[in-house]
C-alpha positions in Angstrom: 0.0 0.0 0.0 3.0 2.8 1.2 4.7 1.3 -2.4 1.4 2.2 -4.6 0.8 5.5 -2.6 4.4 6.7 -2.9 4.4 6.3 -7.0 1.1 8.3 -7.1 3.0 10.3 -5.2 5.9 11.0 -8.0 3.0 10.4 -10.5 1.6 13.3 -9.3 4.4 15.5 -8.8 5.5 14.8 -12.6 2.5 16.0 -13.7 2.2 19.0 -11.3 6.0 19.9 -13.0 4.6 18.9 -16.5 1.6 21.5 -16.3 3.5 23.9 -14.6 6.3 23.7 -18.1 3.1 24.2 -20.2 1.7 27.1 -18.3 5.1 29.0 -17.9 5.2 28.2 -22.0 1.9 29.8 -22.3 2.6 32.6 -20.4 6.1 33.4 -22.3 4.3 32.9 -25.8 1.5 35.0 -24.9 3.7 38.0 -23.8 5.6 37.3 -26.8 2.7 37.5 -29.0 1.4 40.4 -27.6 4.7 42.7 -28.2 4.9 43.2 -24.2 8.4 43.4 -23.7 8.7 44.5 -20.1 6.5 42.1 -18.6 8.7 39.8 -20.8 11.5 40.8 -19.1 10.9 39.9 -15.4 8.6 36.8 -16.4 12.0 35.5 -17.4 13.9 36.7 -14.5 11.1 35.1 -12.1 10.6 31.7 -14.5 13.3 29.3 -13.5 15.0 28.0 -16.8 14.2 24.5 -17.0 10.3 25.4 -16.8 10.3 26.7 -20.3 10.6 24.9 -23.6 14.8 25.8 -24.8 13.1 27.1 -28.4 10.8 29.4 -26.5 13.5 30.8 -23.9 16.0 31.7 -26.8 13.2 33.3 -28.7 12.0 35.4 -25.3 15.5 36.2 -24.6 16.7 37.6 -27.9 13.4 40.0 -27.7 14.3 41.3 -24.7 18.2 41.7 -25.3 16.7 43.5 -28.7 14.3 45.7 -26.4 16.4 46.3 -23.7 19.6 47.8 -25.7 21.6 44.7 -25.4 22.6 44.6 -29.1 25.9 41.9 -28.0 23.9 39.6 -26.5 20.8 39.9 -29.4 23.2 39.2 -32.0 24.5 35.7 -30.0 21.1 34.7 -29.6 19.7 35.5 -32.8 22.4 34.1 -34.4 21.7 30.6 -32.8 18.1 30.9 -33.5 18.5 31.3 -37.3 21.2 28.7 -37.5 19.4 25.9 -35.5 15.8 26.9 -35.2 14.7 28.0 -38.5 12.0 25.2 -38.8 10.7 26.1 -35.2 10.8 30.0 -36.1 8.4 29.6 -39.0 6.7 32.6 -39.5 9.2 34.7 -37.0 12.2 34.0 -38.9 11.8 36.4 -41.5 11.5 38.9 -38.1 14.3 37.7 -36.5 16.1 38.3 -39.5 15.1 42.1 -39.6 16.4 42.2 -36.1 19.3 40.3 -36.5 20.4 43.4 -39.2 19.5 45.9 -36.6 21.4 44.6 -34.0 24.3 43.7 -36.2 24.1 47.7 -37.3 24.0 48.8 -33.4 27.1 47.3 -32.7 29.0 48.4 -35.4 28.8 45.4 -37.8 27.4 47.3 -40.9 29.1 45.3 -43.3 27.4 41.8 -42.0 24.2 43.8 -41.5 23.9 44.8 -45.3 25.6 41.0 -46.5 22.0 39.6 -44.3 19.2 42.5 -45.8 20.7 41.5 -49.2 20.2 37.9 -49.1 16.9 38.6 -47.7 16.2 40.6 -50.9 17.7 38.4 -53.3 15.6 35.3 -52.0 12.3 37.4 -51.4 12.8 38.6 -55.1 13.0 34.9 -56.6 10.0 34.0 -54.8 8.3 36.9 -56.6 7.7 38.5 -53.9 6.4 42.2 -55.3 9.6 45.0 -55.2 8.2 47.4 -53.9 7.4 45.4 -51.0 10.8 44.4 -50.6 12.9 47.5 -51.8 12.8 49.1 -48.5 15.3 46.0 -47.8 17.7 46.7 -50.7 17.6 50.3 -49.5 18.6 49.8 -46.4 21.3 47.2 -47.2 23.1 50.2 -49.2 23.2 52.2 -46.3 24.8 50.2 -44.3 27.5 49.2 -47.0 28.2 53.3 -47.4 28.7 53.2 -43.4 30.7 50.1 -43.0 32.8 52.4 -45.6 33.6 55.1 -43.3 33.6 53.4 -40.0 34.2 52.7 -37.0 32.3 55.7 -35.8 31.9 57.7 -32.0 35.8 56.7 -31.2 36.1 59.1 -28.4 39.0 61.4 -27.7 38.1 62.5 -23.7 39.6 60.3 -20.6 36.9 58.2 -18.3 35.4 60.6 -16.1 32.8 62.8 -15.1 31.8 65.3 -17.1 29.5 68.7 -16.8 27.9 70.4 -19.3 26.2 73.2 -19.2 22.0 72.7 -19.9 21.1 75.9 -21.9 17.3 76.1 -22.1 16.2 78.0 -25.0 12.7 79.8 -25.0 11.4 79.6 -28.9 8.3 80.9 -29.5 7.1 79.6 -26.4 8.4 76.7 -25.9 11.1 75.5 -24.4 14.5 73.1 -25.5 17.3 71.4 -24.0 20.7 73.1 -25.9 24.2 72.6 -25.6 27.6 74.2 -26.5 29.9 72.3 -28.5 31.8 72.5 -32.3 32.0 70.1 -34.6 35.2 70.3 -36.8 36.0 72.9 -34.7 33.7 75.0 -35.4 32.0 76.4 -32.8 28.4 76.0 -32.3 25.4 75.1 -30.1 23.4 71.7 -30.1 19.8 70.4 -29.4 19.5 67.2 -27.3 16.6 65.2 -28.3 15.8 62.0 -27.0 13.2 61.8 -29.6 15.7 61.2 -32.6 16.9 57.9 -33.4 20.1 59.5 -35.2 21.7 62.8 -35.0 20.3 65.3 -37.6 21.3 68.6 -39.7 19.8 70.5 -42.3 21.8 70.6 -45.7 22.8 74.1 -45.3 24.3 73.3 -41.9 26.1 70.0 -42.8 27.9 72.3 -45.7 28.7 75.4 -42.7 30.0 73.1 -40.2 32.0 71.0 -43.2 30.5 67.7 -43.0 31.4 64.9 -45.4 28.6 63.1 -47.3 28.6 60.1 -48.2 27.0 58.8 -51.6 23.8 57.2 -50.4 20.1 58.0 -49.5 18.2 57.5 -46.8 14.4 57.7 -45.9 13.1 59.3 -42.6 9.7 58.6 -41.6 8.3 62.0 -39.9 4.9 63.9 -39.5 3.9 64.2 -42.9 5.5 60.5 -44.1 8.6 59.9 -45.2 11.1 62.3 -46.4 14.2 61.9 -48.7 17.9 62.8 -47.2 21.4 61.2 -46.7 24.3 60.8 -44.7 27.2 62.8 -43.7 30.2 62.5 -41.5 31.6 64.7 -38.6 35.4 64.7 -38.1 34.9 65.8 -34.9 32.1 66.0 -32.5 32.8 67.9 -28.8 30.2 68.9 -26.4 31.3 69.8 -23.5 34.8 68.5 -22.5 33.8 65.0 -24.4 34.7 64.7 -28.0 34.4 62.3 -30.8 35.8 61.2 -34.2 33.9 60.1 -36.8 30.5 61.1 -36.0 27.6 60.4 -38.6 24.4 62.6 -39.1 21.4 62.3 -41.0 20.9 65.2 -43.6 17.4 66.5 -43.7 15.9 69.3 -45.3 13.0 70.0 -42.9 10.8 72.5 -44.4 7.1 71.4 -44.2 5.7 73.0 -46.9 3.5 74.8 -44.7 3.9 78.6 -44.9 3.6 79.2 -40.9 5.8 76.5 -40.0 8.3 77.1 -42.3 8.4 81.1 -41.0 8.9 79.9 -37.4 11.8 77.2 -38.4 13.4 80.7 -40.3 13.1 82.8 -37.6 14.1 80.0 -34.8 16.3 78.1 -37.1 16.9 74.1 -35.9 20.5 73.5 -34.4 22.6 70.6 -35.1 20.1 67.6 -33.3 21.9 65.8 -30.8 20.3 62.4 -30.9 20.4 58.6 -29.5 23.3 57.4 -30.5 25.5 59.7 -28.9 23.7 59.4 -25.8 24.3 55.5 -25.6 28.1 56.6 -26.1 27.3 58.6 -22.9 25.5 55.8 -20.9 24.1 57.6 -18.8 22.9 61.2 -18.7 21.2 63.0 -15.5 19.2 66.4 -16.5 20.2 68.2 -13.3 17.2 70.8 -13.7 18.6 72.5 -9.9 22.2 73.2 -11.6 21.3 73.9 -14.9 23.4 71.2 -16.3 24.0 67.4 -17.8 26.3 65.2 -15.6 27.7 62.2 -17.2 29.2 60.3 -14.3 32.0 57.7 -14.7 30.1 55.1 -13.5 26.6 54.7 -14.5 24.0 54.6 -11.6 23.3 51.6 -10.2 19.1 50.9 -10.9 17.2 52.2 -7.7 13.8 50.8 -9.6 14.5 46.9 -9.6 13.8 46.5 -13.3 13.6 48.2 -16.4 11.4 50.7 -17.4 12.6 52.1 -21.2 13.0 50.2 -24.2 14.6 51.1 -27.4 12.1 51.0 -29.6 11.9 49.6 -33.6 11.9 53.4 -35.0 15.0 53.6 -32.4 13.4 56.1 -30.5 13.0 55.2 -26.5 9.3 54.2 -24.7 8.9 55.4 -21.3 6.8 52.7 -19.1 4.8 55.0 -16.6 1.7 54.5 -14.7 -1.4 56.7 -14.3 -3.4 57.8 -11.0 -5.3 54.4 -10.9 -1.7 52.5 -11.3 -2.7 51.5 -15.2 0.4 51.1 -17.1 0.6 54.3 -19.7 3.4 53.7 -22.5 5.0 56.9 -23.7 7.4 58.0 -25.9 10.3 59.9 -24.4 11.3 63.4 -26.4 13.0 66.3 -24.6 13.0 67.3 -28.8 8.9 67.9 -27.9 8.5 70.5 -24.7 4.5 69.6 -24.5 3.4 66.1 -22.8 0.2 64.8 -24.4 -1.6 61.9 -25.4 -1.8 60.0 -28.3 -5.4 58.5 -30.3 -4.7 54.9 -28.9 -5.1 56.2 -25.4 -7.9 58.6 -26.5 -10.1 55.5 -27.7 -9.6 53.6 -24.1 -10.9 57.1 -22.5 -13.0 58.3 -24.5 -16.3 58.9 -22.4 -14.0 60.6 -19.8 -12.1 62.5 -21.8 -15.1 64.0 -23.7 -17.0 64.8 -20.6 -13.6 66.4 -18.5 -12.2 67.6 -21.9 -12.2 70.9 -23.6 -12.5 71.1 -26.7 -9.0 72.6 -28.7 -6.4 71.8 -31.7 -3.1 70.1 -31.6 -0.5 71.1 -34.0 2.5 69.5 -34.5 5.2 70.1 -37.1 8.0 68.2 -37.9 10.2 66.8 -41.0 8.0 66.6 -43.5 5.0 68.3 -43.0 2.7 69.4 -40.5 -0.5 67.8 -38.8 -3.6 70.2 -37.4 -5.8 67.3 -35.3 -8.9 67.9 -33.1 -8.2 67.6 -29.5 -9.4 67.5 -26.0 -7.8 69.2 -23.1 -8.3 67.9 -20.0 -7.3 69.9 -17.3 -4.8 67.9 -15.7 -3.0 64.6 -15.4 -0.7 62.8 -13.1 2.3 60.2 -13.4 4.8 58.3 -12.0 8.2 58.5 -13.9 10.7 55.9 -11.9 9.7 56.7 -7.9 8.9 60.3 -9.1 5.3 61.5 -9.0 4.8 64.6 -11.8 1.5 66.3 -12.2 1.0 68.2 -15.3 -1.8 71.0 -16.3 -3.8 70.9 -19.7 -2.8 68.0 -21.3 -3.8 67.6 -24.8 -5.4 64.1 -25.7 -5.3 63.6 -29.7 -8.2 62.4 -31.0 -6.3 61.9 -34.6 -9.0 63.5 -36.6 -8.0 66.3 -38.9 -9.8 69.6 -37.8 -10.7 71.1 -41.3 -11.3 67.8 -43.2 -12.4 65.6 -40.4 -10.9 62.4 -41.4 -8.7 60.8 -39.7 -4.3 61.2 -40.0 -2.1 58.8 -38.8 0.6 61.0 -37.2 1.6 58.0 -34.6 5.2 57.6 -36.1 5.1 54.4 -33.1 2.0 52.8 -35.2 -0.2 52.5 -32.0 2.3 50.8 -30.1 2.9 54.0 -27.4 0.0 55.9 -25.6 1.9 59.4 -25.8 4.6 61.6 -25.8 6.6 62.8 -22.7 8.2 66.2 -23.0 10.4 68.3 -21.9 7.5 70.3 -19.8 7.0 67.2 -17.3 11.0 66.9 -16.6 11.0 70.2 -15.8 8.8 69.8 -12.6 11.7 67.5 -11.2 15.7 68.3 -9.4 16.9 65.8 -11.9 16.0 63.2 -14.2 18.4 60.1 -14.6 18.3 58.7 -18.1 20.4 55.1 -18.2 20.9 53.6 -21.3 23.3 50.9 -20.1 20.0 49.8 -17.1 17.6 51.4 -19.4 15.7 52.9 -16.9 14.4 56.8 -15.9 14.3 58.1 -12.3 13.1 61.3 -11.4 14.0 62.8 -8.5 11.9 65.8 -6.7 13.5 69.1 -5.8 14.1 69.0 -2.2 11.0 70.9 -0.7 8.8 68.5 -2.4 10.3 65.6 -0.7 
């Protein structure tokens, strides 16, 4: 009897270990499927190892090394997916393979990166897969040949250390914008920092002033009015601050809208040099000391107060903010100190709408930027309130976009994140704090209150 009641004993424990393998595979799949990459990230730190299928680990894990700015470890992973996987990937692989490019890009690879897209175009196109449906491939694979010509790029010149540089904050027209002094070449000049840009950024006549190199290759930028033609140059030198760089590339984008009022304001305000992403993961970490007036970059990147991760990197290489609102709701928004107003996007105006159109007075929302301008229909609700990090920032009159153009009354998809982010986070809600930590080595954002708030 103690025999047959001890093996229903493992019988039962085998299968409690068997379902529990099957749900943890459910669980990683769904979040997988569902594009939800922080969740993704601590369900694997909580799951242990052997409860999830090795296929569906590797897959998890090069999402989140993607996500999570770990370009090294994506490439590793990715590369063992495509190589012994491929029948298990199915309909991911050609995905992975878009990835595998990027990441092979962010770390400098450009040469391998454009050898992949190509091969991806070549067997697409005998398939007869339509090309114009697979140009954007071809396209992309020539940009990275004409920078695996010129690099490596953002070798710096400074020692380790910590660094202070000034914060200018620029009023134009209202608004307001994070500016720096620097040169590039040596010529002398002051800088935008924009979280918002996935690359750095110039205007022809600039790149020609400050003696830029271009290179012979297009590229295509996706802004407010679609995309918009421009190419690449190359800085000799880069220096902000007392940190300098060789071989610095910029996109080069003529960014008149077309739109007579617009284009006055850009004339009269004309746009600096854009500071963007990349150099700021040269950087690691950045803290927007709002109390001094200045950016530190310390030697040693902070150490994560938060316990996880809240920013990604997203696919149009731009950075998503996790927050939550009042009622603790997760609220995903994009990060841009390029933007000085916070608002909300049409994906988040859809979830609220009832509330929003009985708190919410009625306005306009315009927003210009490379390539065109957009004039949507708006509420504005009188305030809102969230939690950036352990900070708590309340801000007045936020605009929620309703996405509907306010002379034609149809609707304009100005989302450059496609839906995937709830709204923009500007420069307007970082101002309420002592400092803001941005950490692109943790990937996280603290906020830290000034000290007779605390």
């Amino acid at each position: 009897m103690k025999k047959v009641r001890k093996i229903c004993t493992i019988f039962c424990l085998l299968v409690s270990l068997s379902m529990q393998a099957q749900n943890a595979d459910i669980r990683i799949g769904q979040l997988v499927n569902e594009s939800n990459w922080f969740e993704l990230e601590q369900a694997l730190k909580e799951t242990p190892a052997g409860s999830v299928s090795p296929f569906l680990r590797q897959l998890a894990a090069s999402m989140t090394h993607h996500y999570f700015n770990r370009p090294d470890s994506a490439c590793a992973v990715l590369y063992d997916l495509l190589s012994n996987h491929q029948q298990e990937l199915g309909d991911y692989t050609m995905n992975m393979v878009l990835l595998y490019s990027v990441d092979l890009a962010r770390t400098g690879h450009y040469n391998d990166a454009a050898d992949l897209l190509q091969n991806l175009y070549n067997q697409l196109a005998a398939m007869g897969m339509d090309s114009i449906q697979i140009a954007p491939y071809r396209s992309q694979a020539q940009q990275y040949l004409a920078l695996s010509a010129c690099g490596p790029f953002y070798r710096p010149l400074h020692k380790p250390g910590e660094y202070h540089i000034p914060m200018v904050i620029e009023n134009k027209g209202g608004q307001h914008s994070i500016e720096m002094d620097g040169s590039i070449n040596g010529k002398e000049g002051r800088f935008l920092f924009d979280t918002g840009a996935g690359g750095n950024l110039i205007t022809p006549k600039l790149a020609k002033e400050y003696g830029l190199r271009f290179l012979d290759t297009d590229i295509t930028v996706a802004g407010i009015g679609g995309l918009k033609q421009g190419g690449y140059a190359i800085a000799d030198t880069l220096r902000i601050g007392g940190m300098t760089w060789v071989n610095v590339p910029f996109a080069v984008i003529d960014t008149h809208t077309g739109h007579e009022e617009a284009d006055k304001f850009n004339e009269k305000y004309q746009l600096p040099p854009v500071i963007g992403l990349p150099v700021m993961l040269c950087m690691q970490e950045i803290q927007l000391d709002f109390a001094r007036r200045e950016l530190v970059i310390p030697a040693i990147p902070t150490p994560n107060p938060l316990g996880r991760s809240n920013l990604i990197r997203t696919d149009t290489e731009g950075l998503q903010l996790k927050t939550a609102d009042e009622s603790g709701h997760p609220v995903y928004l994009h990060f841009d100190t390029g933007s000085y107003y916070t608002y909300m996007e049409p994906i988040w105006y859809n979830r609220h709408r009832q509330e929003v159109d009985a708190a919410g007075v009625s306005d306009s929302l315009r927003i210009a930027g490379i390539g065109g301008v957009s004039i949507t229909r708006t509420y504005k609700l009188p305030q809102m309130k969230f939690q950036i990090g352990n900070g708590t920032v309340t801000i007045d009159s936020v605009n929620v976009n309703t996405g509907i153009d306010l002379h034609t009354g149809q609707r304009r998809n100005t989302d450059v994140s496609k839906g995937t982010e709830d709204g923009v986070l500007g420069l307007n809600a970082l101002e309420k704090f002592s400092k803001v930590i941005l950490n692109l080595k943790g990937m996280y954002m603290e906020a830290v209150p000034f000290a007779e708030e605390q």
